[in-house]
Structures are given as structure tokens and as C-alpha cells.
NUMITOR-866179 format. One record per residue (C-alpha): residue in three letters; x, y, z. Coordinates in steps of 0.25 Angstrom, whole numbers, padded with zeros to 4 digits, always signed. Example, Ala and Ser with C-alpha at 12.3 -4.5 7.8 and 13.67 -1.06 7.14 Angstrom:
<recs>
ALA+0049-0018+0031
SER+0055-0004+0029
</recs>
This chain:
<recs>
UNK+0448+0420+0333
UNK+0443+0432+0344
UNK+0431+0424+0348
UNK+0439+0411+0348
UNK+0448+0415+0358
UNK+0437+0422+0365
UNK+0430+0408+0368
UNK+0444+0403+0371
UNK+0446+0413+0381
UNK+0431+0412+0387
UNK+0433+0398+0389
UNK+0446+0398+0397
UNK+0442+0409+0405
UNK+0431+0399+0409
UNK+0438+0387+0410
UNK+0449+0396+0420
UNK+0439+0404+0427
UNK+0430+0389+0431
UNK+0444+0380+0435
UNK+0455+0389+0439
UNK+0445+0401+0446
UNK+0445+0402+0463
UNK+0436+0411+0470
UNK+0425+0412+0479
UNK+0414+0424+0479
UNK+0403+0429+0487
UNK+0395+0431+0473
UNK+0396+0415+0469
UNK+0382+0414+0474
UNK+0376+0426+0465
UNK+0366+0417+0457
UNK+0360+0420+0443
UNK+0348+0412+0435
UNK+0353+0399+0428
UNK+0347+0403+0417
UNK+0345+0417+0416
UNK+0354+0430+0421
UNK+0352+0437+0434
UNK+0362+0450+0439
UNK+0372+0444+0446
UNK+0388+0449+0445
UNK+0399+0443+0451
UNK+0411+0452+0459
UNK+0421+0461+0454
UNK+0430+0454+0444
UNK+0424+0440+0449
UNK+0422+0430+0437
UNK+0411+0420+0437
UNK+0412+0407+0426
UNK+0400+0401+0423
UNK+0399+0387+0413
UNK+0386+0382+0410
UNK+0381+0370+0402
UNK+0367+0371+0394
UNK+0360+0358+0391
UNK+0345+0360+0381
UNK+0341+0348+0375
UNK+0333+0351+0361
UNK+0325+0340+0351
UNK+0337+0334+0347
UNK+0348+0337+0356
UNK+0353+0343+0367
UNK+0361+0358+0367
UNK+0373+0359+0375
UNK+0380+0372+0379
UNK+0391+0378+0390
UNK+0388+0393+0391
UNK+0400+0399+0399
UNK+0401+0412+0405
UNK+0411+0422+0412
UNK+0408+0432+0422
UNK+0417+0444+0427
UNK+0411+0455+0438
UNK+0420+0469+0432
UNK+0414+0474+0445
UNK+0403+0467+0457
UNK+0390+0472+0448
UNK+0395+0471+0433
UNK+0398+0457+0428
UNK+0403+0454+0415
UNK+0399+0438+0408
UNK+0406+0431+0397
UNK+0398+0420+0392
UNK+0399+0409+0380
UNK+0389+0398+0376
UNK+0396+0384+0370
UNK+0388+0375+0363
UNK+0392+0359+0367
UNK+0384+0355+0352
UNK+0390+0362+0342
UNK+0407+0363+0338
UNK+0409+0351+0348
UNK+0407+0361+0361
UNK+0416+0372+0353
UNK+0405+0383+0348
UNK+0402+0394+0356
UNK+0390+0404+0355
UNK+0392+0419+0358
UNK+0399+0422+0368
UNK+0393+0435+0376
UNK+0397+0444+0386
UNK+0388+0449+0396
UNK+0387+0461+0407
UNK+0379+0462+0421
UNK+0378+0475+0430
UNK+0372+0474+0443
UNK+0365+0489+0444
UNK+0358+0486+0457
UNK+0362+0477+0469
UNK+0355+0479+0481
UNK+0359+0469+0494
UNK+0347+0464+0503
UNK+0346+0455+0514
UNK+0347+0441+0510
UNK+0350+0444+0497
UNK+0352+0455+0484
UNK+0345+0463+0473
UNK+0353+0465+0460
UNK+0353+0468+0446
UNK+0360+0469+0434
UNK+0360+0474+0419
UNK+0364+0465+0408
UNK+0371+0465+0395
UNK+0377+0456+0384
UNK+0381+0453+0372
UNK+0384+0440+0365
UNK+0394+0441+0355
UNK+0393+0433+0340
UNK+0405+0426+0344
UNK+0400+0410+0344
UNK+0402+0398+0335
UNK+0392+0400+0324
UNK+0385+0387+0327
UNK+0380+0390+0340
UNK+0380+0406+0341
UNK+0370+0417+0335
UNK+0381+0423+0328
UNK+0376+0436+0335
UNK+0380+0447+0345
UNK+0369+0449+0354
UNK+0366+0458+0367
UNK+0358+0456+0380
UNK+0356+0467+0391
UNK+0345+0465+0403
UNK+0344+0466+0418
UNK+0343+0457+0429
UNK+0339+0458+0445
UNK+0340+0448+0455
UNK+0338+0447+0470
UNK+0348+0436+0477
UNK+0344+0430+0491
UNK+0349+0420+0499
UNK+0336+0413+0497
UNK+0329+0418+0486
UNK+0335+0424+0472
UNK+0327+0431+0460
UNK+0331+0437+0445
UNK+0326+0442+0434
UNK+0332+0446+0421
UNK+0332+0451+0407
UNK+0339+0453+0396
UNK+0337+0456+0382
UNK+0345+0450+0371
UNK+0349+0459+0358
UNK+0349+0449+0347
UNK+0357+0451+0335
UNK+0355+0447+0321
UNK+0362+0435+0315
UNK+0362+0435+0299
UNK+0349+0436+0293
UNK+0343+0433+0308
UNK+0336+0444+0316
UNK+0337+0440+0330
UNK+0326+0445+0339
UNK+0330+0448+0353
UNK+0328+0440+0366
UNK+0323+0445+0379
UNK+0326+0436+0391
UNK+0321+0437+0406
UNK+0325+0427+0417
UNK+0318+0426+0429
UNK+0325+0418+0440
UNK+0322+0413+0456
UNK+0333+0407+0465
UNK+0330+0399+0479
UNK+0342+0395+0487
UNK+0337+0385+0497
UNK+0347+0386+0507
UNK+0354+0398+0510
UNK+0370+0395+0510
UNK+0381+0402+0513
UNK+0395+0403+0501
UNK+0403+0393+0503
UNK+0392+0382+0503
UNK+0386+0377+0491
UNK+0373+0385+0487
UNK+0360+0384+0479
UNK+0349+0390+0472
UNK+0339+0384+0463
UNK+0334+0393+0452
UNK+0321+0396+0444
UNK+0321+0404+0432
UNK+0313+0410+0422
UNK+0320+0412+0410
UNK+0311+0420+0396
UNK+0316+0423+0383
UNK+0308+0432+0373
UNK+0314+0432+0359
UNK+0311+0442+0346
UNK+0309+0437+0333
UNK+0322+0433+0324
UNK+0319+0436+0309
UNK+0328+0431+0298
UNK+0329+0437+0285
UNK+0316+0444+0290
UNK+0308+0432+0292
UNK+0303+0432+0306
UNK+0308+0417+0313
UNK+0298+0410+0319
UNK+0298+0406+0333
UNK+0307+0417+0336
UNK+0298+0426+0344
UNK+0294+0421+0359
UNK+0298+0419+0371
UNK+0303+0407+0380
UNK+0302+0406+0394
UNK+0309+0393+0402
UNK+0310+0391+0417
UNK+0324+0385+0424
UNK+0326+0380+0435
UNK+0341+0377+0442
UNK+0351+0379+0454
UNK+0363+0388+0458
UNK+0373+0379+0466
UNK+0384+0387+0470
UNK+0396+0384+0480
UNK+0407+0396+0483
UNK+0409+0403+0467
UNK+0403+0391+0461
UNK+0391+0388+0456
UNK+0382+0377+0448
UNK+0369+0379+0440
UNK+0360+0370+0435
UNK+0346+0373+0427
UNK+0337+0370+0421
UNK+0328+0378+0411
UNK+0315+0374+0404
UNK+0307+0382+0392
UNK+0292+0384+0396
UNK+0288+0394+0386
UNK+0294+0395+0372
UNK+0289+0403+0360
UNK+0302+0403+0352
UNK+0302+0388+0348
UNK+0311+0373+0353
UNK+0325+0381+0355
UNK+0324+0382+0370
UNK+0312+0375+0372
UNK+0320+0363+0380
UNK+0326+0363+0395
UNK+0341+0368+0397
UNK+0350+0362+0408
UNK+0361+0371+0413
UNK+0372+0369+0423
UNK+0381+0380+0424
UNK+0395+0382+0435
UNK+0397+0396+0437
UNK+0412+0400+0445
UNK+0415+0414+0450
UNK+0428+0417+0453
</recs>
């Protein structure tokens, strides 16, 4: 009962925040990698709504999923994310994974000309909260740090987290380490109130642990992958749009991910 009117609650503060929220802010064109996670806040009690749709198409068919997420600034350099991935292919669009709450602090901030350095810590935890069908049916933890430097040209990050997994049953999940790399190029140099855009290149690794069950080591559980993406930043006042595109190149961990994944996502600070 808790967790469904958790998800009620998420999902009308998204639906209120996206169609009845007005505001314009000097951080809506902070940018972040498609794909990966960057250090970027938002100001004092700003909120920033984010919806994105996932497309990946496997041997028989194609996977569909909304991930949505929340974000609140409790002050200019410590941001707080509520976030919830849906699945379109399992409960008729109704099944939820688990839902996760994540933390960013920006420790360093350092304003140069043309531009700014930053970084940040991160922390998570995803809660064993979704439908069983599409959820792990675990409480996991992440922590990492991220460093970025913003231009009005030019923008870089690089990132990396590591993800505690728990055990499910008579699985032993291994834990993941992940690291983004990502480059940003904004071709012409606008100012707020016109429309903007950078294209994006990432670098996106995962290196996995082993999973056991009952003792018996899984195989193909121990690797890594690496995929590269590629996509846009279209932004205009506290809106933007996001569209990528993310391709495996190397993959020692099997088929699961081993296709292309389309993304668009509209993200709205208020």
C-alpha cells in the first residue's frame, strides 16, 4: 500500500511539475551526458523534471521503458534525484522497477573565463520497491564522483560510480563498476533566450563481478562492456530536449545489451 501510493505520488508530482510549472533560470542550460551522470545541481529549491523514453531492440522484440526523474537543489551545490523506471512490456505499461533516490554535492566550483570547473560526490540507493516482474527485487547502493569543465565552446566529464549490489534469494550478485567519459561541442555560441545546442560523444564502461547461485559461479557474468553514444542537447529557456544514440562495441558479458538503444528525453526546471 506504501509503495503504491509512493508511485501515485511520484507520478502526479511529475505530471504537475511538467504542465502546470512556469519559470525561467540562468542554470537551464547546465548540460549533463545522455547517457551517463556528470556533477551538475540546480539552484536553491529549484526543481528540474526529467522524462525519458528508452527504445532497445533484442532477437525477438523490441524493449520499451519511461524512466522519470525528480530533482530538488536543498541548497546551489547539494541536489537531491527521485527517479522510477516503467516498463511499456510488461502489466500493460503498469509495472514499475525500483524506485531510487539519489544525492550530488558540488565540493569544488571554480569560475574561469569562458566557462567553469566543477565536481561533485555521488550517492544512491535503489530501493526493492518494484513489480516483480521487472525489478531485481533488491536494495542496492552506488557512491562515485564526477568532474566537469563547461565552456561556451567546448564541454568535458568524466565520472564513476560503483554499484553495491545486493543479493536476491539463492543469487549472489557481483558488483558493478561504471565510468562515463563524455565531450560536448556547441557549434554556435547563443545567448538564454534563443534556442541552443550541443552534440555529444560518450564513452560509457561497465565492469561487472561474478553472480553465483547456490554457489555455482554464472557464466558470462564476469566482464565488461564498453558502448559509445552519440546525441544532442536542444535547449530553449528551462527546457530541454535530448536525443541519442548508444552502441555496445565491446561485450564480454553475453546478448543483454549487445544492441543499440535510442533515447529521447524533455527535461523542465522550474
Amino acid at each position: 500500500m506504501k509503495i503504491h501510493l509512493l508511485k501515485t505520488l511520484f507520478s502526479k508530482t511529475l505530471f504537475l511539475g511538467i504542465f502546470f510549472g512556469i519559470g525561467i533560470s540562468s542554470n537551464a542550460k547546465a548540460h549533463e551526458p545522455i547517457f551517463g551522470i556528470g556533477p551538475r545541481t540546480i539552484w536553491m529549491h529549484g526543481f528540474g523534471f526529467e522524462t525519458s523514453l528508452n527504445i532497445q531492440r533484442y532477437t525477438r522484440r523490441a524493449l520499451y521503458e519511461l524512466d522519470y526523474e525528480v530533482l530538488y537543489g536543498v541548497t546551489s551545490n547539494w541536489a537531491v534525484t527521485l527517479s522510477a523506471p516503467q516498463s511499456l512490456n510488461e502489466g500493460n505499461g503498469l509495472s514499475f522497477g525500483n524506485i531510487g533516490i539519489s544525492t550530488k554535492y558540488r565540493f569544488y566550483k571554480n569560475d574561469v573565463h569562458g566557462g567553469v570547473y566543477h565536481a561533485a560526490i555521488l550517492g544512491g540507493v535503489e530501493f526493492q520497491s518494484g513489480d516483480n516482474n521487472v525489478s531485481t527485487n533488491t536494495t542496492d547502493y552506488m557512491a562515485g564522483l564526477s568532474g566537469a569543465y563547461e565552456g561556451r565552446r567546448w564541454l568535458m566529464f568524466a565520472t564513476g560510480r560503483y554499484r553495491l549490489n545486493t543479493n536476491s534469494n539463492n543469487l549472489t550478485r557481483g558488483d558493478v563498476f561504471l565510468y562515463d567519459l563524455a565531450a560536448g561541442f556547441r557549434p554556435v555560441k547563443t545567448g538564454y533566450y534563443k534556442p541552443d545546442v550541443v552534440f555529444m560523444a560518450e564513452l560509457n564502461g561497465q565492469i561487472f563481478g561474478r553472480n553465483t547461485r547456490n554457489g555455482t559461479v554464472l557464466p558470462d557474468s564476469k566482464g565488461s562492456r564498453l558502448a559509445v553514444g552519440v546525441g544532442a542537447w536542444i535547449t530553449y529557456r528551462n527546457w530541454a530536449f535530448k536525443p541519442g544514440i548508444q552502441v555496445p562495441i565491446y561485450d564480454q558479458v553475453g546478448r543483454d545489451n549487445s544492441t543499440p538503444q535510442l533515447t529521447f528525453a524533455v527535461e523542465f526546471h522550474l
